[in-house]
Residue frames relative to the residue before (quaternion, step in Angstrom):
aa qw qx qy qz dx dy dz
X 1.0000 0.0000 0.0000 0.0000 0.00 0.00 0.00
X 0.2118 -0.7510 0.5999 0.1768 3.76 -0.48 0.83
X 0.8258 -0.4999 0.1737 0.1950 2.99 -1.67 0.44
X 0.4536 0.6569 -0.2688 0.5389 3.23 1.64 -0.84
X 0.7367 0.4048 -0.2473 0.4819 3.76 0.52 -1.35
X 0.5798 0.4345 -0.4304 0.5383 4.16 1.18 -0.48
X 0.6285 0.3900 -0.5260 0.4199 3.76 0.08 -0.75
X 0.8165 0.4363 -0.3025 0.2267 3.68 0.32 -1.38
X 0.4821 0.5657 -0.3735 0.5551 3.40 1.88 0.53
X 0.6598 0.6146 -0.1071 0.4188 3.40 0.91 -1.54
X 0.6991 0.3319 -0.2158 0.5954 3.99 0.93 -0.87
X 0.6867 0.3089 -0.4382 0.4909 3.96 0.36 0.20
X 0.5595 0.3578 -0.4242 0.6157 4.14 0.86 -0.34
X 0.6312 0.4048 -0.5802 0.3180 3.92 0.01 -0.48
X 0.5635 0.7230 -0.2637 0.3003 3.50 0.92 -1.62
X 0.6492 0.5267 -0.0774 0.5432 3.53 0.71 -1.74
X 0.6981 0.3100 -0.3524 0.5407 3.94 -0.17 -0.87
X 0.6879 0.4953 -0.2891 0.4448 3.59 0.49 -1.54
X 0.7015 0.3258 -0.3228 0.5454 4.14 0.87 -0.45
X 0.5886 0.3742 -0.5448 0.4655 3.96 0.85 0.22
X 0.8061 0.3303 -0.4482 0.2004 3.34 0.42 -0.88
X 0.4875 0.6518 -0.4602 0.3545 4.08 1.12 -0.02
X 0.5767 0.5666 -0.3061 0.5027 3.39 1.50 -1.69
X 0.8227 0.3747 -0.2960 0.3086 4.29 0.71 -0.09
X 0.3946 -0.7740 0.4337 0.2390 2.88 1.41 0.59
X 0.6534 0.5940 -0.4160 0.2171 3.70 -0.61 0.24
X 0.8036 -0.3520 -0.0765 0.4737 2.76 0.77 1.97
X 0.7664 -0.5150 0.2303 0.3074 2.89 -2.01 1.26
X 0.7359 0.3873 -0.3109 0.4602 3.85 0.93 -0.80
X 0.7165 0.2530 -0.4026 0.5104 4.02 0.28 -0.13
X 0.3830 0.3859 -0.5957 0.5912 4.56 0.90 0.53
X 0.7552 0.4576 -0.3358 0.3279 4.03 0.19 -0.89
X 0.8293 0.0634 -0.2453 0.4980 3.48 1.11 -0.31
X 0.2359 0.6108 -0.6489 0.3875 2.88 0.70 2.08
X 0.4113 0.6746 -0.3263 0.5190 3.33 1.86 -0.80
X 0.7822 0.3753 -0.3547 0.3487 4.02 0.22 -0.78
X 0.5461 0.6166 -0.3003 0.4810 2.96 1.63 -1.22
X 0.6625 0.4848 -0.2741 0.5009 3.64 0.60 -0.56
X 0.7264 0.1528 -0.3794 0.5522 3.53 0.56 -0.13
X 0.4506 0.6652 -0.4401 0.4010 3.17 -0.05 0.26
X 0.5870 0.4946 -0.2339 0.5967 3.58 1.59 -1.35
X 0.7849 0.4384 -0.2055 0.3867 3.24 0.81 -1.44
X 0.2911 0.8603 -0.2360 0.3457 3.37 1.63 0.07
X 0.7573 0.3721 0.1865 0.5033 2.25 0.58 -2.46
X 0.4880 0.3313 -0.3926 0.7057 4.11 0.92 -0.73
X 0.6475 0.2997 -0.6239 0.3190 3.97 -0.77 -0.30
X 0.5868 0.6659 -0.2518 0.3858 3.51 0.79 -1.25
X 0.6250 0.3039 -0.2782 0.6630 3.90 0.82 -0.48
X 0.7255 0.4587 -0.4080 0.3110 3.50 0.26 -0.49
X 0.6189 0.4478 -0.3105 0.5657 3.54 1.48 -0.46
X 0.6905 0.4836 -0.3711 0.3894 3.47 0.68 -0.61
X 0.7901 0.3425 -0.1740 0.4777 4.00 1.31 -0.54
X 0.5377 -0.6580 0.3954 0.3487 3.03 1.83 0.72
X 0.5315 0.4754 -0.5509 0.4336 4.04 0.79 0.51
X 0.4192 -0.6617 0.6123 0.1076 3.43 -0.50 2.08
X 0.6178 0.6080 -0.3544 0.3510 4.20 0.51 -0.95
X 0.7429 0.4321 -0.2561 0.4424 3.05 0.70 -1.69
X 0.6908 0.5830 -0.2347 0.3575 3.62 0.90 -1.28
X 0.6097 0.4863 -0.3536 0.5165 3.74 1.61 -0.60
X 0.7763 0.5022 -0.2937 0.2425 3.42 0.79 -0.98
X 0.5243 0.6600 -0.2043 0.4978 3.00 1.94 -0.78
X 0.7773 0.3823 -0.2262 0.4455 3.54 1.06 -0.69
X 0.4081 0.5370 -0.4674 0.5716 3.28 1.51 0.32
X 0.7271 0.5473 -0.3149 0.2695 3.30 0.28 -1.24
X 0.5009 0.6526 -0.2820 0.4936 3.01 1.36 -1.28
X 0.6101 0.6577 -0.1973 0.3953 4.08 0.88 -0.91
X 0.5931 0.4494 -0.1848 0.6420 2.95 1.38 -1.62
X 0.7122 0.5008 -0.3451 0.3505 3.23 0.04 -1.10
X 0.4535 0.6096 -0.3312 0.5595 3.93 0.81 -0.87
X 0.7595 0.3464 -0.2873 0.4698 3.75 0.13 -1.24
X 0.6266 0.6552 -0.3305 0.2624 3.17 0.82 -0.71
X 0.6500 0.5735 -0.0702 0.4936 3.08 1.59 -1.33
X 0.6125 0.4089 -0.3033 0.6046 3.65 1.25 -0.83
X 0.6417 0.6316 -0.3074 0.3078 3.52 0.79 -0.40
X 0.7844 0.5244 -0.0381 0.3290 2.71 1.35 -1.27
X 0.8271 0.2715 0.0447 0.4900 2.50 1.36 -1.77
X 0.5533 0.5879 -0.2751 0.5222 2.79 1.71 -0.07
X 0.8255 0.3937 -0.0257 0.4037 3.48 0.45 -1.52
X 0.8018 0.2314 -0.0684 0.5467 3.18 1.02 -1.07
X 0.5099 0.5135 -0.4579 0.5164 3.46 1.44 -0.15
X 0.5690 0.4701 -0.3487 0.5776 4.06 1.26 -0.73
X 0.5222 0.5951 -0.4096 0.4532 4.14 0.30 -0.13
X 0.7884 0.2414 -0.1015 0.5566 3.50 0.34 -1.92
X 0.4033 0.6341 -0.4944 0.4369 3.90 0.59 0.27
X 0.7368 0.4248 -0.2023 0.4856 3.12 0.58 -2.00
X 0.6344 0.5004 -0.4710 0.3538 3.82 0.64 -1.02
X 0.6312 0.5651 -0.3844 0.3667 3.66 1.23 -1.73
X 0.8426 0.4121 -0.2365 0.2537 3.08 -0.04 -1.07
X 0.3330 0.6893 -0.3261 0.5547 3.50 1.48 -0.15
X 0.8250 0.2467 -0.1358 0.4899 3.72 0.37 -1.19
X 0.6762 0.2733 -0.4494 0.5160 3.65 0.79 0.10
X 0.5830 0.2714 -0.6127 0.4593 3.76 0.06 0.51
X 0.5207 0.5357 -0.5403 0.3873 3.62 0.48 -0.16
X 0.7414 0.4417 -0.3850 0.3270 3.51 0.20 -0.88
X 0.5057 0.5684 -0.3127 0.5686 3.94 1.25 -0.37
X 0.6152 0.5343 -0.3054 0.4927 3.55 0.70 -0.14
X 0.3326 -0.7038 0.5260 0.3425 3.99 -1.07 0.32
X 0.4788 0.6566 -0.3488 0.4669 3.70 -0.61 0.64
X 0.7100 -0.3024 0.3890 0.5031 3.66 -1.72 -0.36
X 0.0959 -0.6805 0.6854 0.2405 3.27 -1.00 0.43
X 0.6371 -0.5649 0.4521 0.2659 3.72 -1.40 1.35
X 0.0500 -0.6992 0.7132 0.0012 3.95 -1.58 0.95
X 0.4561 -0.6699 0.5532 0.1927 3.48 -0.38 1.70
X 0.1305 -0.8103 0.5213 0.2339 3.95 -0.26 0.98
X 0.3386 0.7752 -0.3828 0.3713 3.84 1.21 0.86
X 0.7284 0.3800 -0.0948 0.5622 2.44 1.26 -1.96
X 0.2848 0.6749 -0.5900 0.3395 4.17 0.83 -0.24
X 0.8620 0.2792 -0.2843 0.3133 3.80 -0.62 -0.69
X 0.5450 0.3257 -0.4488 0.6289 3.48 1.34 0.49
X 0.5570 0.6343 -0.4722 0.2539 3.58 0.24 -0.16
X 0.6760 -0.6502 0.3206 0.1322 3.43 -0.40 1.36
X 0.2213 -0.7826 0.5624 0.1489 3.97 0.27 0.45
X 0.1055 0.7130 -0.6929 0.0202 4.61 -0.16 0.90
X 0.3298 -0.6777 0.6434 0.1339 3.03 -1.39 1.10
X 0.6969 -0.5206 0.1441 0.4718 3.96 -0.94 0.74
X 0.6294 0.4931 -0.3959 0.4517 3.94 1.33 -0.64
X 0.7167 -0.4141 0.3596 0.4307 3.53 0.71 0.63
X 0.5298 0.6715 -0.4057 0.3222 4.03 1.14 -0.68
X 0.4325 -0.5031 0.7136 0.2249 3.67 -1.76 0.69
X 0.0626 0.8652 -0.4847 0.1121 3.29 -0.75 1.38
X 0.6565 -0.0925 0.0631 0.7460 3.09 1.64 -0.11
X 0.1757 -0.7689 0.5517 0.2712 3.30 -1.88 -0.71
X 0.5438 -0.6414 0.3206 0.4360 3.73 -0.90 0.41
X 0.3459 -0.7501 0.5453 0.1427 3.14 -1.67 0.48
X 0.7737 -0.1878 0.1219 0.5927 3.43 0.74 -0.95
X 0.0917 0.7856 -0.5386 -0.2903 3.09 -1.11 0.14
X 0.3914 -0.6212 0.6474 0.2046 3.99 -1.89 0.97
X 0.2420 -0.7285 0.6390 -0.0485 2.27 -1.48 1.71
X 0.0927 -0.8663 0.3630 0.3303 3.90 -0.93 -0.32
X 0.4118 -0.7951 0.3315 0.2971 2.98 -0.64 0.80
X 0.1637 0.7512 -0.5349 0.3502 3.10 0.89 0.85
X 0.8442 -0.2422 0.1875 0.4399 3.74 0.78 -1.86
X 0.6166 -0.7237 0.1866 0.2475 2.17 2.15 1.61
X 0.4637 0.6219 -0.4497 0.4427 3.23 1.76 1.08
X 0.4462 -0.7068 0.4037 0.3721 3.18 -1.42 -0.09
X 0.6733 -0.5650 0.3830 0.2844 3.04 -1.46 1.45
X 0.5838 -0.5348 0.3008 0.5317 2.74 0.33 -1.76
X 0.5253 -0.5284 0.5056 0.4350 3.77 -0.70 0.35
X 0.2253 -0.7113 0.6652 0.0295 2.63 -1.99 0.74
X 0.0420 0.8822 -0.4688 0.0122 3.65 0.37 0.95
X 0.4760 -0.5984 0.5957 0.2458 4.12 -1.47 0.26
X 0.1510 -0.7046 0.6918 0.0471 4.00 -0.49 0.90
X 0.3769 -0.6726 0.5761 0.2715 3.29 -1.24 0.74
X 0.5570 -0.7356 0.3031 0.2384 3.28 -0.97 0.77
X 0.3739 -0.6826 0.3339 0.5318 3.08 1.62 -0.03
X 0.8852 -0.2043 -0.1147 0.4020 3.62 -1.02 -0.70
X 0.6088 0.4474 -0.4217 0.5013 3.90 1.38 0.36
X 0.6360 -0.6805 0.3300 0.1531 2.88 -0.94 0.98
X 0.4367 0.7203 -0.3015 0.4467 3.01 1.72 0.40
X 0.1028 -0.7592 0.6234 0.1563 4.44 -0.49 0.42
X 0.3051 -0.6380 0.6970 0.1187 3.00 -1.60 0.41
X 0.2410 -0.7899 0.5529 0.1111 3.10 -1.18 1.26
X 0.1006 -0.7740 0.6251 0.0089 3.84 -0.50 0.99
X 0.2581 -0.5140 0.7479 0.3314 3.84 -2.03 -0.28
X 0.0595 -0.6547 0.7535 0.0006 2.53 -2.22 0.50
X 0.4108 -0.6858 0.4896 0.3483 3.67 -0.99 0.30
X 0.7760 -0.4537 0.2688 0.3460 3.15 -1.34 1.10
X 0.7227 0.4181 -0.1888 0.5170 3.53 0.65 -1.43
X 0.7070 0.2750 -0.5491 0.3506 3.55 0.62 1.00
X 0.4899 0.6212 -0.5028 0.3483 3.14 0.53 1.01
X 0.1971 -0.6906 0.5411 0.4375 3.53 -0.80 -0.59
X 0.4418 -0.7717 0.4434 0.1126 3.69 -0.16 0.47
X 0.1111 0.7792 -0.5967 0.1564 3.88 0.36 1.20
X 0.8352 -0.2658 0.3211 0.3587 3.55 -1.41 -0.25
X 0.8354 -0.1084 0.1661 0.5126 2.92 0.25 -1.62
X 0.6218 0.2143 -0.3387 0.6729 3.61 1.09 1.09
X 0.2107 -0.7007 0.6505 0.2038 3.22 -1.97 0.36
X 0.2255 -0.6808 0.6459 0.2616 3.97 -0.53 0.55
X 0.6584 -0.4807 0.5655 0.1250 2.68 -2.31 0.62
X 0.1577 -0.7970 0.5235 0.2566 4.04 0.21 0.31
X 0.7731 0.4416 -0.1601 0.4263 3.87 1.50 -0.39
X 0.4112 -0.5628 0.4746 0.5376 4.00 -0.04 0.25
X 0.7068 -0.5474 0.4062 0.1893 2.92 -1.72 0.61
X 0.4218 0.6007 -0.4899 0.4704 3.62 1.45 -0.07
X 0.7891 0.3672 -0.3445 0.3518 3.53 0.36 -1.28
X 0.4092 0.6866 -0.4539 0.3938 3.77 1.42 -0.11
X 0.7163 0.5102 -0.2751 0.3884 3.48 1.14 -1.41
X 0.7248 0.3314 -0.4393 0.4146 3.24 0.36 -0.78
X 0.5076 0.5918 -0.5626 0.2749 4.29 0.30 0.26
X 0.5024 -0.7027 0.4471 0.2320 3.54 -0.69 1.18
X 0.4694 -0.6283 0.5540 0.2792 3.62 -1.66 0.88
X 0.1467 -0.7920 0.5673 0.1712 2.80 -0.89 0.80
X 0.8567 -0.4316 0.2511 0.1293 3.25 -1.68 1.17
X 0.1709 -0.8217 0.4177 0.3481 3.66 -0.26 0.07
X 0.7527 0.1677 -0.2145 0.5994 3.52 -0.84 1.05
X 0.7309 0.3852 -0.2762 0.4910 3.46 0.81 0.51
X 0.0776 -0.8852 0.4175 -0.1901 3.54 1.23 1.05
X 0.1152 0.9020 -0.3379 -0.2428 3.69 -0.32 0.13
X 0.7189 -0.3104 0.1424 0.6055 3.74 -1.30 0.25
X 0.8773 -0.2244 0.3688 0.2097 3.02 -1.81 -0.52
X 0.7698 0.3269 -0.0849 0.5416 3.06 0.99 -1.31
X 0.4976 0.6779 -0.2856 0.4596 3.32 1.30 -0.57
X 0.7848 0.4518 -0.1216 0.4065 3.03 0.56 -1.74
X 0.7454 0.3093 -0.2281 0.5447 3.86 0.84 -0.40
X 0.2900 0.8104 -0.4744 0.1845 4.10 1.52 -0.04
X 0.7232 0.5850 -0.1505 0.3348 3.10 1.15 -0.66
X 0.5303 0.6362 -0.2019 0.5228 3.19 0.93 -0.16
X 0.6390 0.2816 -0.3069 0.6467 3.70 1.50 -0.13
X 0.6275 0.5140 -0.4767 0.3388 3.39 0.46 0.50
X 0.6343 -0.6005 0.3884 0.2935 3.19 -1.14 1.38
């Protein structure tokens, strides 16, 4: 197989792995070497484009290739140096008496464990106010059980338990159910958002 026939195999499988592993979010170093995997694709499409004389394919690819570059200082550089600082922060914290520290970066990969030890969802955001720089309330994704669909609800900090790299549920998973989905783009205040919980 000559070379022309590896790139023209090699730039659609680079493309594809390098668009699953950004499309999964799950952190600054495997989004960052989705960034190589991507140039590399874009590498390889410039490379057919010079080799079959398609001037189109060969400009766009070498731009990309640019983007891609940023992609990589971005990633792995900047933000892979961000979630370091958050990680490490919370595991000497946890050796320490006291709160142990939750990187609020890392919160929307963080893993949602229900009290039997189960992966039930994961976090999304937490609101804070800046009132006293407490927390509003979390905002977390429930798997949907058997459709493949999640629901995205608040809760108040204090029902969670708060670890490194997971947050537990402090309540069985019935009382998870009855907490309303909230809306997209249509989030609510404080009080709104936790009203529920005093109801019988």
């Amino acid at each position: 197989m000559d070379l022309q026939a590896l790139a023209e195999w090699g730039a659609p499988a680079a493309t594809m792995i390098a668009a699953m592993m950004t499309a999964a979010n799950l952190g600054a170093r495997v989004t960052g070497s989705g960034f190589i995997v991507f140039t590399v694709g874009s590498l390889l499409w410039s490379y057919i484009g010079m080799a079959t004389g398609q001037t189109g394919l060969l400009v766009t690819n070498g731009f990309l290739t640019l983007v891609n570059l940023v992609g990589i200082w971005r990633w792995l550089g900047r933000q892979r140096a961000y979630e370091d600082g958050a990680r490490a922060a919370a595991e000497k914290s946890e050796t320490r008496p006291g709160s142990n520290l939750v990187g609020g970066a890392g919160f929307a990969a963080m893993p949602l464990i229900d009290r039997g030890g189960d992966r039930i969802g994961h976090g999304v955001d937490v609101l804070l106010c800046s009132r006293d720089r407490s927390i509003a309330y979390v905002v977390l994704a429930v798997n949907g059980g058997k459709s493949l669909s999640e629901r995205v609800v608040a809760v108040g900090g204090e029902d969670l338990d708060w670890h490194g790299d997971r947050v537990v549920l402090r309540h069985d998973n019935a009382w998870l159910d009855r907490a309303p989905t909230l809306t997209d783009g249509d989030w609510p205040d404080e009080a709104e958002a936790l009203a529920w919980r005093g109801e019988a």
